[in-house]
C-alpha positions in Angstrom: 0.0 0.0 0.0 1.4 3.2 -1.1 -0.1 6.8 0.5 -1.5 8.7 -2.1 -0.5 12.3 -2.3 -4.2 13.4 -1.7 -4.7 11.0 0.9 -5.6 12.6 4.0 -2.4 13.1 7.1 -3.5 10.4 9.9 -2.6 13.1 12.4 -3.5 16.5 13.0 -0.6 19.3 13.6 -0.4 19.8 18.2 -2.2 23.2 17.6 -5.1 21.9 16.0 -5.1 18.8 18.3 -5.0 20.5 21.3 -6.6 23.7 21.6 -6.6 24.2 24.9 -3.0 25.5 24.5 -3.4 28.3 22.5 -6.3 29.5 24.8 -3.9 29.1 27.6 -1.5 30.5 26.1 -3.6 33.5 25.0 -5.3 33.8 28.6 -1.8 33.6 30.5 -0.5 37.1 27.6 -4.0 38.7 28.5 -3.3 38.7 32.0 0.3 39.7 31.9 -1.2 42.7 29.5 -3.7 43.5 31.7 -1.6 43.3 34.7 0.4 47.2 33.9 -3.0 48.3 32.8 -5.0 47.7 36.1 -1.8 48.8 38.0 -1.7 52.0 35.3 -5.6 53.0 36.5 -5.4 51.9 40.6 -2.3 54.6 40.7 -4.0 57.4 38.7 -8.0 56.5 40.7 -5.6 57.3 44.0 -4.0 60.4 42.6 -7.6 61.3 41.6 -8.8 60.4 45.1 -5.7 62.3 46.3 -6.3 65.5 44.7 -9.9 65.5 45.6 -9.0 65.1 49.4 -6.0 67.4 49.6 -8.0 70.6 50.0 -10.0 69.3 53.3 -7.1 67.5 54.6 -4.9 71.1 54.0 -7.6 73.0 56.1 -7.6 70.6 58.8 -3.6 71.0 58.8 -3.9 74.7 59.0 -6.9 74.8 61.8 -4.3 72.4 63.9 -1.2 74.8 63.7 -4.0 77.5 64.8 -4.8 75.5 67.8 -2.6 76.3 70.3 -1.4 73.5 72.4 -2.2 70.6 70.4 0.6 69.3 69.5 2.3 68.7 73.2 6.2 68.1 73.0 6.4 64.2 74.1 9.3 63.9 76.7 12.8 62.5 75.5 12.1 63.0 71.8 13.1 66.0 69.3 9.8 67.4 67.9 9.4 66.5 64.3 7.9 69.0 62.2 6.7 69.3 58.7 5.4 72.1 56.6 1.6 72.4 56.5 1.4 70.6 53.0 3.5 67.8 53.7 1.4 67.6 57.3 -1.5 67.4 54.7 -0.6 65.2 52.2 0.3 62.6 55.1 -3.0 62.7 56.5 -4.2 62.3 53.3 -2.2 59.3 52.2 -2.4 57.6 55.1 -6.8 57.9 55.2 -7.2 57.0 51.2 -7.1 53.6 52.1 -9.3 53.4 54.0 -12.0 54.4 51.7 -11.4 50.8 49.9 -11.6 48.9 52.9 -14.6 46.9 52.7 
């Protein structure tokens, strides 16, 4: 018995045998393309976040320095103290994530 030339191939090429590769394989690059992406839109939702909370946490910064006696020296360490924007943007940074905590 000789195989004719128009004779069909017994077996199919791995790709077409298996397709569950290439959906794999596809899924897996998705993911790794998506993966800058979502990080890409968390960071500039925060900055968004940020900006829209900077003003309130600024005027709270500013009515503390107006208080007098708010801030008492704690015994044994050097007062640290920042500018009234960096005071801000610390309160700020540090409530944010709360607002995702569910």
């Amino acid at each position: 018995m000789s195989a004719s030339p128009t004779a069909p191939i017994p077996f199919a090429p791995l790709s077409d045998r298996h397709p569950r590769v290439r959906i794999t394989e596809s899924l897996a690059m998705q993911r790794s393309m998506t993966a800058p992406m979502r990080l890409h839109q968390e960071a500039l939702q925060f900055r968004l976040i940020l900006a829209a909370t900077y003003p309130f946490f600024l005027a709270a910064a500013v009515a503390q320095r107006l208080v007098p006696g708010h801030t008492a020296p704690r015994p044994g360490l050097v007062p640290a103290r920042r500018s009234v924007f960096g005071e801000a943007k610390a309160m700020a940074v540090s409530a944010i994530p709360f607002a995702f905590m569910g």
